[in-house]
N, C-alpha and C positions, 0 to 999 in steps of 0.2 A: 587694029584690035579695039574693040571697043569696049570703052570701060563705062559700066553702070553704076554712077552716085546714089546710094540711099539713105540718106537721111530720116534718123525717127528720135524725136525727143524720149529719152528713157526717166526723166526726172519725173515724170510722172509714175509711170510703173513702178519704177523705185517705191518712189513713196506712196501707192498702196502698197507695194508686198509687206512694205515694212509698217503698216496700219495692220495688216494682216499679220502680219507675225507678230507685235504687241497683242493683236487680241488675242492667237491662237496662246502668247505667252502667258496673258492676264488670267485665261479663261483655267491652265495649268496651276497657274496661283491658286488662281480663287479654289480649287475643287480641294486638292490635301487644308485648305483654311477652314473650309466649311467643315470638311471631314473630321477636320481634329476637334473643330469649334463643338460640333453635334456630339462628338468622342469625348472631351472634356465635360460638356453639359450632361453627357448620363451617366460619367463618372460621380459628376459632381452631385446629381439627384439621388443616385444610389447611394455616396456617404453621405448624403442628408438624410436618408431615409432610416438609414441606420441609424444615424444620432438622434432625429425624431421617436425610432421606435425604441430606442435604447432612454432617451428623457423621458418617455410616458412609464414603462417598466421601473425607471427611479421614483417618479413622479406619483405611483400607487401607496395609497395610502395601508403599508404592510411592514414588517418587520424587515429589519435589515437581513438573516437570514435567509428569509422568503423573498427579496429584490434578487441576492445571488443567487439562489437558485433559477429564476427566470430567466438573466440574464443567461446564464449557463447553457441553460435549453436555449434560447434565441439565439445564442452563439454556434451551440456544435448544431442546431438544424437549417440556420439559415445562410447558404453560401455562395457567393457572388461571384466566382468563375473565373475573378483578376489574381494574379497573381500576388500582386502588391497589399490587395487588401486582402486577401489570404493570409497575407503575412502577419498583418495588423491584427484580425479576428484571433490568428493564436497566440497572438502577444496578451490581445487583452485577457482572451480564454487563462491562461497562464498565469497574472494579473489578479482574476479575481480568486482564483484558486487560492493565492494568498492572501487575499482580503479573509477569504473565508478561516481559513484557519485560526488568522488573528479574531474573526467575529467570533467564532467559536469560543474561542478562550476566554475574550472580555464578556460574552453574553454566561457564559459559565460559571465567570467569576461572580456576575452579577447578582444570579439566582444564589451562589452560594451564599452571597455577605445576606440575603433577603430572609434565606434561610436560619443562617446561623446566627441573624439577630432577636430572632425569637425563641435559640434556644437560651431561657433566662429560667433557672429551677428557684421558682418561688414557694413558700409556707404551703400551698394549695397539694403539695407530695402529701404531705404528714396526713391526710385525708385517705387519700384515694392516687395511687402510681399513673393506670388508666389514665384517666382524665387528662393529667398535662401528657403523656403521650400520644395522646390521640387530637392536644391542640397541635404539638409538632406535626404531626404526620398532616395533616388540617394543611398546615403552611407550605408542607411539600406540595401535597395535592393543588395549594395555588401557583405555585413554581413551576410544574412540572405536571403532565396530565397523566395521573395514575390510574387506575383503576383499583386496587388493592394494596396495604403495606401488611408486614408482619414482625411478629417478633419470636424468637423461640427461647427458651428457658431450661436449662437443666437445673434438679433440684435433686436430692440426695433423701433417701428415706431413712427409718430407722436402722431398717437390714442395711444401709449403704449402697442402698442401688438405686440407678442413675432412673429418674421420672420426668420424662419431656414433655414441657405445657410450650404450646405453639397460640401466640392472639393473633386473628386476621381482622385487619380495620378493611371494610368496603367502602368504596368512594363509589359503586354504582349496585346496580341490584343484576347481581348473578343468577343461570337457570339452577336448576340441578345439576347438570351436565360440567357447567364451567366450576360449583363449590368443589364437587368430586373431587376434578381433575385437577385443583387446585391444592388438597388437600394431599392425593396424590402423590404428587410431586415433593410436597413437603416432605413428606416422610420417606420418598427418596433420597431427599437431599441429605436427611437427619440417618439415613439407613436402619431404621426400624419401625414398627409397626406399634409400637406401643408407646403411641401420643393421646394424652387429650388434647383436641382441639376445640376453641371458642370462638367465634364468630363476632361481632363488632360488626351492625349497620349504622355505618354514620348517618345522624339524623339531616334532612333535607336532602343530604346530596343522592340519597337511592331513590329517592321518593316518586320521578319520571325519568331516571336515569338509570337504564340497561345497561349491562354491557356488552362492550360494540363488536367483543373475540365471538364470533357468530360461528357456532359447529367449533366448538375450539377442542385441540388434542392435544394430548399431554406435553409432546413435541414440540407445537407451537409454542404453546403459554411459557413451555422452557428457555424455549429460544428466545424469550421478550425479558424474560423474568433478570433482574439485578439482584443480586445477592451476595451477602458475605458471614459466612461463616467456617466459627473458629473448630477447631479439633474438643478443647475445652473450655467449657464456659471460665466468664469473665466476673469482672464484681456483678453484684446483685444478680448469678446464676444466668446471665445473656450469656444463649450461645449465639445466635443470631437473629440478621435483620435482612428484608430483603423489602423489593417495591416492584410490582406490574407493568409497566409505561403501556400505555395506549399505541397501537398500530399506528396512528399519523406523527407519534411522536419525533418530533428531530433528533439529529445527534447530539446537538448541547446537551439535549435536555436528560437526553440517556449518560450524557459525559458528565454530567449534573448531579442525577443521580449516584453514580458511579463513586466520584468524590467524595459525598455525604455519608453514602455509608459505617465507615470506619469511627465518625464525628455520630452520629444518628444512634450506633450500636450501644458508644460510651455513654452518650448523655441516657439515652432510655434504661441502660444496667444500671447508671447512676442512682436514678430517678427511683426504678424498683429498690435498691439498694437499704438508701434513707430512706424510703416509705419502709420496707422489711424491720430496719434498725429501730426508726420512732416508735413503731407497735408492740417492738418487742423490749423498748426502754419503759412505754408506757405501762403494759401489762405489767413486767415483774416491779414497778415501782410501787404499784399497790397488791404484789403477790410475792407469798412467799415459791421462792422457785424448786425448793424442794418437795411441798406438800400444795403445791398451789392453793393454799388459804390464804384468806388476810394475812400482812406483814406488819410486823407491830408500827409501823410511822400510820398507816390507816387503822388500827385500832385505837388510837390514842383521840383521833379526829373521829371515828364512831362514837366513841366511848363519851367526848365531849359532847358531840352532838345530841346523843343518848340522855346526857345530866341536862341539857336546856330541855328538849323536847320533856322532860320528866318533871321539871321544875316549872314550864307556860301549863303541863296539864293535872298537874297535883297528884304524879302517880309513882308507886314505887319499882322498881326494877333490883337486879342481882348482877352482880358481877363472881364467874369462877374463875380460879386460875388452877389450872391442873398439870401439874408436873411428873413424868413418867416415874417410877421407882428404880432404881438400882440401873439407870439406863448406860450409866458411866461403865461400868462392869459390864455390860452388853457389847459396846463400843470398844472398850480395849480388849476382850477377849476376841472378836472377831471381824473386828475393823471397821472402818469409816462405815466400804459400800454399803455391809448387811446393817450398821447403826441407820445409814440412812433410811434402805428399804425397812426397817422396822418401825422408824417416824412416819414413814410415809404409809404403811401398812395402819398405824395408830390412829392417821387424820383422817383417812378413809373411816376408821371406825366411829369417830369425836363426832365428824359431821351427820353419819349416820344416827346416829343417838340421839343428838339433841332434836328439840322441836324444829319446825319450819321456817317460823319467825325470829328464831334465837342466831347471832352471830358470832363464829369462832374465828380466830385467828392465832398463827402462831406467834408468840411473841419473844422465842428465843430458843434456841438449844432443843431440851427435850421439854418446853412449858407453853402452854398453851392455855387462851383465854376464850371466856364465853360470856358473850352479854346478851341478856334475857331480859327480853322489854316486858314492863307491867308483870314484874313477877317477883313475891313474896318472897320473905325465908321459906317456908314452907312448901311453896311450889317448887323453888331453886331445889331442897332440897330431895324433892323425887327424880325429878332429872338430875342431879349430881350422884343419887344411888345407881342410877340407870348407869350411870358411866362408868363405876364399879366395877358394875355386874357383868355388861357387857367387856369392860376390860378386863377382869377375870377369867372370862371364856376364850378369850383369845390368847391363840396358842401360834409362834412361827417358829418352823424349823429352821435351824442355824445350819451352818455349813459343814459341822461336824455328826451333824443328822441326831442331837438331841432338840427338845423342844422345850422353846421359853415363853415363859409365860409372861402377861401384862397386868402389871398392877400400879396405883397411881394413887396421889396423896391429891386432894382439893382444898381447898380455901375459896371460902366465899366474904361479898360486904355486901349490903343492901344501902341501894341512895335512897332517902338522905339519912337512913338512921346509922349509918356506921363512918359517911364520908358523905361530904359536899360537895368535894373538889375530884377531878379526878385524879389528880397526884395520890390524894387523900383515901379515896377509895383502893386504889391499887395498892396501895402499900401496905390498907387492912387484911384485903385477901392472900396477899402474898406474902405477908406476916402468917395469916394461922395456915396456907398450905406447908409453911417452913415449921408449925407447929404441930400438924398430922405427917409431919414425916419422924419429928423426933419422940413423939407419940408413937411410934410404931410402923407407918405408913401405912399405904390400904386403906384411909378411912377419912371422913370429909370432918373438916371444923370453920364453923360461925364463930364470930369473937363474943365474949361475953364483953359487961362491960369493966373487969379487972384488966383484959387485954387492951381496952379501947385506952386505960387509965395508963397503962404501960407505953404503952405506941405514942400516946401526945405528952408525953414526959420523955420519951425519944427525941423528938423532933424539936421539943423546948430545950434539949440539950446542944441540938445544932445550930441551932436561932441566935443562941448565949454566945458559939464558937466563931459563928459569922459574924455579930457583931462586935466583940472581941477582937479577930482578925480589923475588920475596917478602922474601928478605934487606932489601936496602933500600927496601919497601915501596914500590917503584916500579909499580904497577899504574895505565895510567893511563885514566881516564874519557874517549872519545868521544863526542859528542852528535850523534846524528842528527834533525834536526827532525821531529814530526808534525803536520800542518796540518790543521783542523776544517773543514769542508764549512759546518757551518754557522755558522761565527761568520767563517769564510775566512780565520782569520790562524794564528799559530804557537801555539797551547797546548801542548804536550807535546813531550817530548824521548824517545828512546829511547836507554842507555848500553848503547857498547859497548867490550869487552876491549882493551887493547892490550897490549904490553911490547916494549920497547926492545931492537934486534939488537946486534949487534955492533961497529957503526958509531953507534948510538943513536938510528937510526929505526925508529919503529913499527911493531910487524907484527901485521896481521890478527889475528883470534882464531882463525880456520879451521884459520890454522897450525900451533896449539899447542895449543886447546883440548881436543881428543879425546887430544893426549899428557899434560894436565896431567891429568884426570881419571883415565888409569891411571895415573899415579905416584900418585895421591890428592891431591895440591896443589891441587886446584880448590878446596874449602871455605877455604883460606885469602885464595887469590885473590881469590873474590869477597866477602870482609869487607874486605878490603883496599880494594877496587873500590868499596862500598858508602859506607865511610867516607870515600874520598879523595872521591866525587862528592856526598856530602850536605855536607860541609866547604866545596865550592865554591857550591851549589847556595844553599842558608841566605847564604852570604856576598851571593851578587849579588841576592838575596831576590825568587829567583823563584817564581810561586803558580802555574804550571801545576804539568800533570803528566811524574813522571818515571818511564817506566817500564825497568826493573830485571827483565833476563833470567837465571834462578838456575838452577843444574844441580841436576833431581832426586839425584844421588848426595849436597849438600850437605845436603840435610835428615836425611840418617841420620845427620851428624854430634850427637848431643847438645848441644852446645855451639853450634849452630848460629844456634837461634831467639833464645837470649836473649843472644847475641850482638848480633844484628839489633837487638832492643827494645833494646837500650843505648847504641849507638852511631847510632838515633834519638832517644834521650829526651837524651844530649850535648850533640845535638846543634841540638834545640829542634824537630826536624823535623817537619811537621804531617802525620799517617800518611795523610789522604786525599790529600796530594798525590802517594804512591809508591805504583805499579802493579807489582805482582812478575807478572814473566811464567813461566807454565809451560809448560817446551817437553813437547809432547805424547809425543816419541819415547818418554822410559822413563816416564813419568805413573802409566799403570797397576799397574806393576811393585810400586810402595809407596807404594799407593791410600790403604791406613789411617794410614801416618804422614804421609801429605802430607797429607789429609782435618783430622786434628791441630795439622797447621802452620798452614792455611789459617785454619782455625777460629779459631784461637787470635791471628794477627795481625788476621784480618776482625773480631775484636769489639773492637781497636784500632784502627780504622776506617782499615786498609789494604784498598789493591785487587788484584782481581787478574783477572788476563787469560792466556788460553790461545794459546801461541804458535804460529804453522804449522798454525790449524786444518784441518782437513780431508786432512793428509797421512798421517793415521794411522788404522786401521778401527776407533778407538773411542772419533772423537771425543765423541757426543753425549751419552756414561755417562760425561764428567768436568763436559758441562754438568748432567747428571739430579745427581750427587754432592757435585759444589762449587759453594759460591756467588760465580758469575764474573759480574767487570763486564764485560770487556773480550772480543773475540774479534778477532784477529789472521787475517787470513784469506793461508793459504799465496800465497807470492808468485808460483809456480809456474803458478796457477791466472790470476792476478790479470794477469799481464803479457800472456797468449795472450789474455784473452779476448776483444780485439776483434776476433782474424783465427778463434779457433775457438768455434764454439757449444758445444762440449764443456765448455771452460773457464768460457763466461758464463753454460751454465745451473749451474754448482757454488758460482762466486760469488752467482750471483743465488739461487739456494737456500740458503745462507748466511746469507745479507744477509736474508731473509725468516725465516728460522727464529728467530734471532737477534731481529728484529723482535717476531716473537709470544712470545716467552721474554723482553724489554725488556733488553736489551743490545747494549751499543753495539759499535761492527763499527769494524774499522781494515785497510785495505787495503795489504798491503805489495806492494815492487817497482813501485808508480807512477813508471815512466818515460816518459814521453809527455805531452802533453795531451789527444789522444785516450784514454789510458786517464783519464789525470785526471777528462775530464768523463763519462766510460761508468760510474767510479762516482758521481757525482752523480746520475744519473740513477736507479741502482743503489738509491740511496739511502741508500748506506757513510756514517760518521757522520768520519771520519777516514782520510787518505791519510796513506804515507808513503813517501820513495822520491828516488832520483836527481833528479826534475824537482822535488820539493818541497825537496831542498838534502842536502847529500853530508855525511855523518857529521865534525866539528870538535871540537878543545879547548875550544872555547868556543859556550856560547850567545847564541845573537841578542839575544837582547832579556833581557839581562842589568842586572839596576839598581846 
């Protein structure tokens, strides 16, 4: 058998296969490295591309608002097919959702504070309501891109029925088409047809700016339209307010709007409110509100005005005072109203009659003045028969459906030959009308000069008594009570004037005070007055308030004020307990040395209070000027207003202005309980008056 050896070196083969199989191994490596390597590098490009296009979208120079919304859109449109970053994309989508809402709110809040620092209601009301509303709305229109704002107004007639004035401010210039449908709409929303409407193009901004509601329908513009209104109007007769937003508008800016509203409504009723109220403070302060003529505080300043104008031109003039006859007997046979409509029936007649250039004013009750420039006895006296005659012919039927007639007593004085002064003059004519009435009435009398000899032998009798009284510092302190609404009992007293006649009873202040002031004796008077009643006041150790009526002519004394301070610090007196009343009549006159006085006690923590406000045309520039606690409200006003609405809207506008200024209100002439509770209701902080207790030497509730 033969065997065949074969020999083959395998160590070679070996090792190629095994060079072979590392590469077939390496080449297995190398392809999932690359794969993954190329797989990582377009992952890795694609979230760079995204962070690139996502930093340029940051990187736009735009509102934060407008960055998320980009982002938003680039998110839900652009999608990468991984799962992973699928995941990511709605994490962020998610992410900015809440960024937004948070922007929403702080960009909201933003616009608001932008807004609401402009609502600031400055003196520029008391002109013109308009104007600072249409600076607010101005401020929105920058906040917020409007096209139109409004405001609507219910207002009440005589009959009591309801008259809606709607204002539209344009922040672009509308066709025909879009006012329409504008207006339209309004009066849908108001549900009725009988509106006025006004229009408002704000200057510049309509001027090349349309509006951009292109074909717009009533629909649409609804659908855009912010609004809020109430069922019943609000103060100053706002029923509501609304604003347009522009088509591109955001949501902030609609959620902007939306907020303001309610703030936007108050402040612009406000705003009409005190503009309503100052006009109608200012009117009756030089009107009487029952016959709408002059009221005697501006007869008194014609009447002065009248004696200088008379005296630079070397001419003579007449003063009448005409008082109705038997009016008291009219009045109590058939009551206030028909007393009233018969005064007011009267001044229609008064004004009628006299001349053109001649000036009447009521100066009380049923009496009535007339100043006649450049005019003689003689001319006075054909116009004073006119008034007669005419008053003779006039006839009104009463309620019981007989007819009364009008007849009337005059006095006249001629400047300068019967009075130089005008105290002086008034007192002649109203001396001899009190003289043609005990003469019979019906008939006019001129004083001769037996009367003229009588009258200044009058007043040299009071002259004697004033100076009498100061000699032996007999000045003596009356207390008339004033009772608080809200605590209901006696806090405060008010002093007034007295001096002892000739028998050594008290007289009035009425009767002497306008003659001590032209002698100049008032400044003494009232230190006199001041120290006799804080001497009593400290003794019975009372801690309300007292308040102290002072004659502007006393503060030009020098010696006046630190008079006052020393005969308080004597006397231990605590300065918040004493209210110095300012009477309004000469106020203005020496603004800056009273502004001085006022100053100067108030940072010794005295009060002070404006007396008879609203009987003078300028009350509200010594509330703008001095810092007043108190306001006294004319008692004139106060006692009518339950039978006239004249009088209750002046108090009630008072009482409100007073309110939003934070000063307390004191109601004089409360005689009734009918008036008593009409201020309660009012919401007066204090009465004072015959029904709350009659002027005494002594206080109530003295310790």
């Amino acid at each position: 058998m033969n065997i065949i050896k074969i020999a083959y070196p395998l160590e070679n083969e070996l090792e190629k296969m095994k060079f072979s199989l590392l590469q077939v191994l390496a080449f297995l490596i190398i392809i999932p490295l690359v794969f993954g390597t190329v797989i990582s590098e377009s992952i890795r490009r694609l979230i760079l591309n995204y962070v690139v296009r996502i930093q340029k979208i940051i990187q736009k120079n735009q509102s934060l608002e407008e960055t998320i919304c980009d982002l938003e859109q680039f998110l839900l449109t652009e999608k990468s097919g991984f799962e992973e970053i699928e995941k990511l994309r709605k994490s962020l989508y998610l992410l900015l959702d809440k960024i937004e809402k948070l922007s929403v709110d702080k960009t909201t809040l933003e616009k608001q504070i932008k807004v609401l620092n402009k609502l600031i209601i400055t003196s520029d009301i008391l002109k013109d309501w308009k104007e600072p509303v249409e600076k607010i709305f101005k401020v929105v229109s920058d906040v917020v891109d409007v096209k139109l704002g409004f405001l609507i107004f219910d207002f009440r007639n005589k009959d009591n029925e309801n008259r809606y004035y709607v204002y539209i401010f344009w922040f672009c210039k509308p066709d025909d088409k879009f006012l329409v449908a504008t207006e339209e709409i309004i009066k849908e929303l108001i549900g009725t047809e009988s509106i006025k409407i006004k229009h408002k193009f704000i200057k510049d901004e309509t001027k090349e700016n349309k509006c951009s509601f292109l074909e717009p329908s009533q629909e649409e513009i609804k659908n855009h339209l912010k609004y809020l209104i109430f069922p019943e109007s609000k103060v100053g007769g706002i029923l509501g307010v609304g604003f347009l937003p522009s088509k591109s508008s955001s949501e902030s800016q609609k959620l902007t709007l939306e907020s303001l509203l309610p703030t936007l409504l108050s402040a612009a009723g406000s705003i009409k409110a005190i503009n309503k109220y100052t006009k109608e403070i200012e009117y009756f302060a030089t009107r009487d509100p029952l016959t709408h003529l002059y009221n005697q505080r501006v007869f008194w300043e014609l009447l002065e005005y009248e004696i200088n104008r008379a005296s630079r031109r070397g001419y003579k003039f007449t003063l009448l005072v005409v008082d109705l006859d038997n009016f008291k007997f009219v009045n109590d046979t058939y009551g206030h109203k028909f007393g009233d409509e018969f005064l007011r029936n009267f001044a229609k007649l008064l004004k009628k009659t006299i001349r053109k250039e001649d000036i009447v004013a009521r100066f009380g009750g049923d009496e009535f003045c007339v100043i006649m420039p450049e005019t003689d006895k003689e001319e006075a006296l054909i116009v004073a028969k006119r008034i007669l005659e005419e008053a003779e012919n006039k006839s009104i039927l009463a309620p019981d459906g007989k007819t009364i007639m009008a007849t009337v007593s005059i006095g006249g004085a001629v400047f300068p030959d019967h009075g130089k002064t005008a105290k002086d003059l008034f007192n002649v004519a109203d001396n001899m009308m009190y003289k043609a009435k005990r003469e019979g009435k019906d008939r006019i009398r001129f004083p001769s000069d037996e009367d003229l000899n009588m009258l200044f032998k009058e007043q040299e009798k009071v002259a004697i008594l004033i100076t009498k009284a100061i000699r032996n510092r007999d000045i003596i302190p009356f207390y008339q009570p004033i009772k608080s609404l809200k605590s209901d009992s006696i806090d405060a007293y008010e002093v007034l004037m007295r001096i002892k006649d000739e028998n050594g009873k008290p007289i009035s202040a009425y009767k002497f005070i306008e003659f001590a002031e032209q002698l100049g004796s008032i400044y003494k008077m009232e230190l006199i007055l001041f120290e006799n009643f804080t001497k009593y006041v400290t003794s019975c150790q009372f801690n309300g308030k007292i308040f102290f009526n002072f004659s502007p002519k006393s503060i030009t004394n020098p010696d006046y004020l630190n008079s006052i301070k020393s005969i308080a610090s004597n006397y231990h007196l605590s300065p918040e307990n004493i209210v110095f009343e300012i009477t309004e009549r000469e106020t203005l006159k020496n603004l800056d040395i009273l502004k001085y006085f006022v100053e100067d006690l108030k940072d010794l923590g005295f009060n002070f209070a404006i007396d008879d406000f609203g009987s003078g045309y300028s009350s509200y520039l010594y509330l703008k000027y001095l810092p007043i606690d108190f306001v006294k409200i004319e008692g004139d006003f106060v006692k009518d207003m339950v039978r006239s609405r004249l009088d209750f809207a002046v108090v009630n506008s008072i009482s409100v202005l007073c309110k939003d200024l934070g000063i307390e209100t004191v109601a004089e002439f409360v005689e009734s309980e009918e008036i008593y509770e009409l201020c309660k209701k009012l919401g007066i902080d204090f009465v004072q008056g015959y029904f709350i207790g009659k002027p005494s030497e002594k206080l109530q509730n003295c310790n």
